[in-house]
C-alpha positions in Angstrom: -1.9 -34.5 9.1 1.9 -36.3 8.9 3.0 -35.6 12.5 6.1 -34.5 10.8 4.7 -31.5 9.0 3.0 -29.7 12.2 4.6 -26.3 13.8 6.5 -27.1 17.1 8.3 -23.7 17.5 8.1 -19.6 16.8 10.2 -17.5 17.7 11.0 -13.9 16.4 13.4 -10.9 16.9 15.0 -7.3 16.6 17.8 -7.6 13.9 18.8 -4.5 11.3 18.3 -4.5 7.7 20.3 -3.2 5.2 19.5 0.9 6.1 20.7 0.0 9.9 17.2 0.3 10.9 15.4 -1.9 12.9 13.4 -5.1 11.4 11.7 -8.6 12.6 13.2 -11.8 11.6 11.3 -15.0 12.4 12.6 -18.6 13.0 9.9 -21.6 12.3 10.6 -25.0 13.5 8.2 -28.6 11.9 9.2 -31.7 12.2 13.5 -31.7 12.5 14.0 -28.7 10.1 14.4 -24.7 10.9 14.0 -21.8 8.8 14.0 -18.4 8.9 12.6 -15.3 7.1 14.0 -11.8 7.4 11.4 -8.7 6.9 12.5 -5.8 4.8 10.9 -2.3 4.9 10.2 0.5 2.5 11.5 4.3 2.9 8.9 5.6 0.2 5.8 3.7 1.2 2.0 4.0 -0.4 -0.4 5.1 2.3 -2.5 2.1 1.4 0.2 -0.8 2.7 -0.9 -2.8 5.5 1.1 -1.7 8.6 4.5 -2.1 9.6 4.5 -2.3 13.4 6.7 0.2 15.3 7.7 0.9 18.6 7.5 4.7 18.6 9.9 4.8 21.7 13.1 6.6 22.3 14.9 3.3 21.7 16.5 3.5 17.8 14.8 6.5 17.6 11.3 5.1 17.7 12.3 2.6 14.6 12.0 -0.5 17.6 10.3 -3.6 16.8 9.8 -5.3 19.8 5.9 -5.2 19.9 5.6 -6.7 16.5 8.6 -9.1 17.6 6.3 -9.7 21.0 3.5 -10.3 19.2 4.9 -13.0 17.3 6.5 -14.8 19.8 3.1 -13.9 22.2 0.1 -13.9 20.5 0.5 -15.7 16.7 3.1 -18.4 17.8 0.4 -19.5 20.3 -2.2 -20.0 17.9 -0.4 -21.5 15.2 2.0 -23.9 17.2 0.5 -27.4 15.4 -0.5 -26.3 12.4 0.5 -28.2 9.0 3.2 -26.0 7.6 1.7 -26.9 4.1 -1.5 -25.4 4.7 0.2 -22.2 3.9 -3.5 -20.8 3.4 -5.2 -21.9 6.7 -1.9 -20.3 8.0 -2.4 -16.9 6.7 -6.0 -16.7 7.1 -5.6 -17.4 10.7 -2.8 -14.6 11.2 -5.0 -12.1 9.5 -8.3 -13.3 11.6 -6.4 -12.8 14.8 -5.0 -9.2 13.7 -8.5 -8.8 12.9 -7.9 -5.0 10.8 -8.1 -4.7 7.0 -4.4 -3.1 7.0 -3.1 -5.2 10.2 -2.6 -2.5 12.3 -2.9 -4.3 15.4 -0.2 -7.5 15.0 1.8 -5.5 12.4 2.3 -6.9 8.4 6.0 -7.3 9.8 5.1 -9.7 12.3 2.7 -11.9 10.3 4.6 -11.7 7.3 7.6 -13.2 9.2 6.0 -16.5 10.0 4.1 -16.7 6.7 7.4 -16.7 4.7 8.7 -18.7 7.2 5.9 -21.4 7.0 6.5 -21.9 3.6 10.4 -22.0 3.8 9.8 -24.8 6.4 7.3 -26.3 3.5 9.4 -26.5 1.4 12.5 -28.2 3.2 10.4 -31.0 4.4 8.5 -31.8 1.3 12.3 -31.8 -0.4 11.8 -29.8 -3.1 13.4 -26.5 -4.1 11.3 -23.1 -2.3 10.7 -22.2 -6.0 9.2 -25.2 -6.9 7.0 -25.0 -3.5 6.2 -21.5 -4.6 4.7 -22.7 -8.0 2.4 -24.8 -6.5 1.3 -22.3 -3.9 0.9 -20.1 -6.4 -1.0 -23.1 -9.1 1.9 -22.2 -11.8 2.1 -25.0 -13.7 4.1 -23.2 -16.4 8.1 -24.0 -17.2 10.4 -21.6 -15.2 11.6 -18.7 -16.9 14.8 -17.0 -15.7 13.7 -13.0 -15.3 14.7 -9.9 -16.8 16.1 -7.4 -14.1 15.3 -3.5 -13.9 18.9 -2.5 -12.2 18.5 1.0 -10.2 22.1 2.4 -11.5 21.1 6.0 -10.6 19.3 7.5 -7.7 17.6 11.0 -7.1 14.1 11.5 -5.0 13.8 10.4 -1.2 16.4 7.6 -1.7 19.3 10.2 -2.2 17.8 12.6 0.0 16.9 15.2 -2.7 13.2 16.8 -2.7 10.9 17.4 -6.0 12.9 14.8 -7.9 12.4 11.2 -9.9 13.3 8.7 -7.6 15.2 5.7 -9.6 16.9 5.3 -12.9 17.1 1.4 -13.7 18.8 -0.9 -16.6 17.0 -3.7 -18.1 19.1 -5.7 -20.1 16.5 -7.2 -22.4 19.7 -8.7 -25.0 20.7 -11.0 -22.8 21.1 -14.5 -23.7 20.6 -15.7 -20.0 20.3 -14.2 -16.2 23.9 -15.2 -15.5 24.7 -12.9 -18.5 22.3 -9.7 -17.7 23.5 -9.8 -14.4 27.2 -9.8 -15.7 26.0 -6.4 -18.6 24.2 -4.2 -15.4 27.8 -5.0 -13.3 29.8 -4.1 -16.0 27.5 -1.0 -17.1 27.4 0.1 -13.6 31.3 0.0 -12.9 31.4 2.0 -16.2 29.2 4.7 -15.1 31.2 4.6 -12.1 34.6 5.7 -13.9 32.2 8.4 -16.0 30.8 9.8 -12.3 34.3 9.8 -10.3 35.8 11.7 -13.8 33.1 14.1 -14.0 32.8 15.0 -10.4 35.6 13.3 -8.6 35.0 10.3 -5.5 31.7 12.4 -4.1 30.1 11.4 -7.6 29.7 7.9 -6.5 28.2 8.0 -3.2 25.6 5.1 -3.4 21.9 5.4 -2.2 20.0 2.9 -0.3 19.7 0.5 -3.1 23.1 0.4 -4.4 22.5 3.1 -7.4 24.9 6.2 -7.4 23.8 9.5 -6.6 25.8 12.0 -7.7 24.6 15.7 -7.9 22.7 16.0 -11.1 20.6 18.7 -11.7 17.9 16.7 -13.8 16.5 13.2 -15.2 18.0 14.0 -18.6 21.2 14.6 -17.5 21.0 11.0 -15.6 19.8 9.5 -18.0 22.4 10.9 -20.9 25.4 9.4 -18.4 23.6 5.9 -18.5 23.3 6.1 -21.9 27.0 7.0 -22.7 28.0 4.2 -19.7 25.7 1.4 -21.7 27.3 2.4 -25.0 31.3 2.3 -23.3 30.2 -0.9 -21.9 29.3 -2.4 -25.7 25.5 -3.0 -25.1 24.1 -0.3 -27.1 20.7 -1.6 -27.9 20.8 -4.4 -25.6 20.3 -2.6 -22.4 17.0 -0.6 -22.2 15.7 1.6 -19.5 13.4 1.9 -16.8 12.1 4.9 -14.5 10.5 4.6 -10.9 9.9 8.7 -10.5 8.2 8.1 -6.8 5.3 10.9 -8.1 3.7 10.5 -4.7 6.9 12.6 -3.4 6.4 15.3 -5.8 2.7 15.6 -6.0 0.3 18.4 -4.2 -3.2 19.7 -4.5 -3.2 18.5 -8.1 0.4 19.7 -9.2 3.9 17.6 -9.9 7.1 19.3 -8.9 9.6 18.2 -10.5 13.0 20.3 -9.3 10.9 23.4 -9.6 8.5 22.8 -12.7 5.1 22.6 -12.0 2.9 20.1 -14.2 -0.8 18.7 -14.6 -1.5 14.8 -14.6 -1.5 15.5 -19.0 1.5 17.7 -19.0 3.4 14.8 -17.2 2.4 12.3 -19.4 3.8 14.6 -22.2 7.4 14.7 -20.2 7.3 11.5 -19.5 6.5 10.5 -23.7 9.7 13.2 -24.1 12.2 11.1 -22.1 10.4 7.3 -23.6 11.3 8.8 -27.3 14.5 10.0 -26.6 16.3 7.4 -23.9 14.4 4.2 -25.0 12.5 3.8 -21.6 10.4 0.8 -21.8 8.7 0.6 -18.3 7.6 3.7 -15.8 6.5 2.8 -12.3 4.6 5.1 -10.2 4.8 8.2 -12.9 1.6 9.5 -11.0 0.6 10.1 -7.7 -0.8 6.8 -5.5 -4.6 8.0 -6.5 -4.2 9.9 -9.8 -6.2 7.1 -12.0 -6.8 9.9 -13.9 -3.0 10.1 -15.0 -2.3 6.3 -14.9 -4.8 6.0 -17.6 -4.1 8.4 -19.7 -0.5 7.4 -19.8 -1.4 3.7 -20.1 -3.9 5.1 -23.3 -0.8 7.0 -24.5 2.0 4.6 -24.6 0.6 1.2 -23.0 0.9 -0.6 -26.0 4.9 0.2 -25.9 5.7 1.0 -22.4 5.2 -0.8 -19.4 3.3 1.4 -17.0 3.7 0.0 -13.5 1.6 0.3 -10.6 3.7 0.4 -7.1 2.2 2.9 -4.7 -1.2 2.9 -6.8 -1.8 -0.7 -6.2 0.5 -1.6 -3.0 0.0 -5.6 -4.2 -3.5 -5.3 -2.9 -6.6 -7.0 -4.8 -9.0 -4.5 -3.9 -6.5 -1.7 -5.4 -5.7 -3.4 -8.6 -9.4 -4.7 -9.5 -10.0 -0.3 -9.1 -7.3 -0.1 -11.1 -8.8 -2.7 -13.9 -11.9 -0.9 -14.1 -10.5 2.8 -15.0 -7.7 0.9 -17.2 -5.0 2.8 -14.8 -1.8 0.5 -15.7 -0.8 -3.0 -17.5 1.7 -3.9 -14.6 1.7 -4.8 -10.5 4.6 -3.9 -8.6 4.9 -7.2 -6.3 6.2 -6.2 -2.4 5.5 -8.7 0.2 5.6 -6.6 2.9 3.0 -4.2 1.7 0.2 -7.0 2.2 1.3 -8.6 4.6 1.2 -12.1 3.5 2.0 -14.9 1.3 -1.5 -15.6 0.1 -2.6 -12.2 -0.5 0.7 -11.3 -2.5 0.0 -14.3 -4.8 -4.0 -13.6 -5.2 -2.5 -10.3 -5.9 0.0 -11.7 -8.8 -3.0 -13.8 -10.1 -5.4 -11.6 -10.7 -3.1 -9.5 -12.8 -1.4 -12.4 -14.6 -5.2 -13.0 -15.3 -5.8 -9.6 -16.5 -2.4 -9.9 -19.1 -0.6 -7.7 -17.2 3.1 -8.3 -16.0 4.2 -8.7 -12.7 7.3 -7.2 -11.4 8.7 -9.1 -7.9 10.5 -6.1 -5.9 12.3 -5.6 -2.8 12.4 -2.3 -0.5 15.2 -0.1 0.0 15.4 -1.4 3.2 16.6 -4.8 2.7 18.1 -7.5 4.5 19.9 -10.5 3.0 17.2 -13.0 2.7 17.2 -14.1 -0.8 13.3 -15.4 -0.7 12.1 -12.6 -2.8 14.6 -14.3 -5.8 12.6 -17.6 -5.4 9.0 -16.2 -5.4 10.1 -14.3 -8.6 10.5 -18.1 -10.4 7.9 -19.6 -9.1 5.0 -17.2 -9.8 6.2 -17.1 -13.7 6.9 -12.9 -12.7 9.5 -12.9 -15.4 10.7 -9.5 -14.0 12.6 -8.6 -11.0 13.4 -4.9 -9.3 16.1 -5.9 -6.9 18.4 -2.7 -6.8 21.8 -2.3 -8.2 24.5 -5.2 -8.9 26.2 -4.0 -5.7 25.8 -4.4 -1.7 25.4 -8.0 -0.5 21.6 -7.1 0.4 20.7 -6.8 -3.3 23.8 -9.1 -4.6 22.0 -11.7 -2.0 19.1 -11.9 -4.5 20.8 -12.0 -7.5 23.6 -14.5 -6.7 20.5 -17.0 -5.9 18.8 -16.8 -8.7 22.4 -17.4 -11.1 22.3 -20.5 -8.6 19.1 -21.6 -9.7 19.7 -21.0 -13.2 22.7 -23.0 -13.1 20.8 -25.9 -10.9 18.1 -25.9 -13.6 20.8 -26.1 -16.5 19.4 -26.0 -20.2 15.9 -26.5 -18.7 15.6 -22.7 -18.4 15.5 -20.2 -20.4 15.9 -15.9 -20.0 12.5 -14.0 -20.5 10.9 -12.2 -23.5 9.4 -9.5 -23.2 6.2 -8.7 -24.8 7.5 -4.9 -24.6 10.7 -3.4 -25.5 12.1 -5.5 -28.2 
């Protein structure tokens, strides 16, 4: 091993992320270079993610995070101080043998994850090439780098705007555009438009923003959402260049076999016909958790419905965990994984996670939480697993901004080199 490339420092702590909630941030040291990952956190989480680590103590209300920051600094740091930052796998494996559960319950995903992304930051910096680049390699994508489409949440009801029985986000996917630089630049305009439509039609309480930027005014339904984006996409001049996405959140709305949806009871079927209702009539090309985080049963048939047009994504269902997707494979559940870091715990998993359904032909979408911080790594690992999708919230609030202003960098670093995605879907 190049003395150069082995761990000389760890050292975590308590920051806030973007809800003012408490989170881990980890500092790595090799050789003469520092850097540091910052640990976001879910407000609607599947009950299969691996464990994020808290405090339960009066302190911030029980949110704390000094055990998971203790046990970085404690327990990990001492047994992965002089380890090759490269060997991003050894790493992992190491974290996840000294935690020692199958959903690291004792060292906490938030801990491990923090040095793992950290490790590979470091990585990259030393080696001197771009943390996308490193990514493709750690990752074995030998593939040209595509610039990715975004799903934009524009329009918030569910758990994120505090409103019970109700379809969570309402994103734009600007599939027209001619590069990211210029998708980026339709959702900002689109969104400031149904920003004037909102503060007309119900004055300045109609753009309150949710925890991911998106607006949540008080709408009754998903129609009527989705009729406002629709008229704000049209104002805006990308009629037929900006199509839509849904992340309902079913999970929140699901009991003893029934949906709720703002008072309406459905089966698993009877939601797949609502759902086919709002895909014929808005243009929705992609629906993320539509069914409850174990309803195969309605995954499949939906995917059997409209899979061959639709994107059905699998968020809660498959929480970016191989054991969950390959259950998924075998009762044909979904065609799409719902990347999140944090819900594995690690770098390695979350790309044997991406692989096996890039192996499978399904698409990957890289996402963030709706508690976010503004670490932009999630922007990198998007280009250099060859995702060609990202779910990053809406053009506004510097922790979602963060993500997208890094990857117009890169874009603009890689020149005419790179070019915006295709989708096999939608067009």
């Amino acid at each position: 091993m190049t003395t150069g490339f082995k761990i000389t420092e760890v050292k975590a702590r308590e920051i806030l992320d973007s809800r003012g909630n408490p989170t881990v941030e980890v500092d790595l040291k090799a050789g003469n270079i520092i850097k540091r990952a910052l640990i976001p956190s879910g407000a609607s989480t599947g009950s299969y993610e691996a464990v994020e680590l808290r405090d339960n103590e009066k302190r911030y209300m029980g949110k704390g995070v000094l055990k998971a920051v203790s046990n970085v600094n404690n327990i990990i740091a001492k047994e992965i101080i002089g380890m090759d930052c490269r060997n991003q796998e050894e790493i992992d494996d190491r974290m996840i043998e000294l935690d020692g559960t199958k959903n690291k319950s004792v060292l906490g995903a938030n801990a491990i994850l923090g040095v793992s992304i950290a490790a590979a930051k470091v990585s990259a910096r030393l080696m001197d090439i771009p943390l996308h680049e490193r990514l493709a390699q750690l990752s074995n994508n030998k593939n040209e780098f595509i610039m990715p489409v975004p799903q934009m949440n524009v329009m918030n009801g569910g758990k994120h705007a505090g409103i019970d029985n109700d379809p969570q986000e309402h994103m734009l996917m600007p599939i027209g555009a001619k590069s990211f630089a210029e998708a980026v630049r339709m959702c900002a305009e689109t969104y400031q438009t149904l920003k004037g439509l909102l503060k007309q039609k119900y004055g300045a309480g109609g753009t309150n923003i949710a925890d991911e930027g998106g607006f949540a005014p008080p709408m009754q339904s998903v129609e009527e959402r989705l009729e406002l984006m629709l008229k704000a996409v049209e104002d805006a001049g990308y009629a037929g260049k900006i199509k839509f996405a849904l992340d309902p959140a079913a999970s929140e709305f699901y009991r003893d076999g029934i949906y709720n949806v703002r008072g309406k009871e459905m089966t698993s079927l009877e939601m797949v016909d609502f759902y086919k209702g709002l895909i014929d009539k808005f243009g929705i090309i992609s629906i993320e958790d539509g069914f409850a985080e174990n309803d195969f049963t309605g995954f499949a048939a939906m995917t059997k419905e409209v899979g061959k047009r639709v994107q059905i994504v699998g968020d809660d269902l498959l929480v970016t965990n191989v054991e969950r997707i390959n259950m998924a494979l075998d009762s044909s559940a979904c065609n799409s994984l719902l990347l999140k870091v944090n819900q594995v715990g690690t770098l390695t998993e979350a790309i044997s996670a991406a692989s096996l359904a890039f192996k499978n032909n399904w698409t990957v979408v890289v996402s963030h939480r709706s508690g976010e911080t503004e670490d932009p790594f999630i922007a990198d690992l998007v280009m250099g697993i060859g995702a060609n999708q990202t779910k990053f919230g809406a053009p506004a609030r510097s922790d979602r901004c963060a993500k997208y202003n890094e990857l117009m960098r890169i874009e603009d670093q890689l020149g005419s080199k790179v070019k915006y995605a295709k989708l096999s879907f939608g067009n």
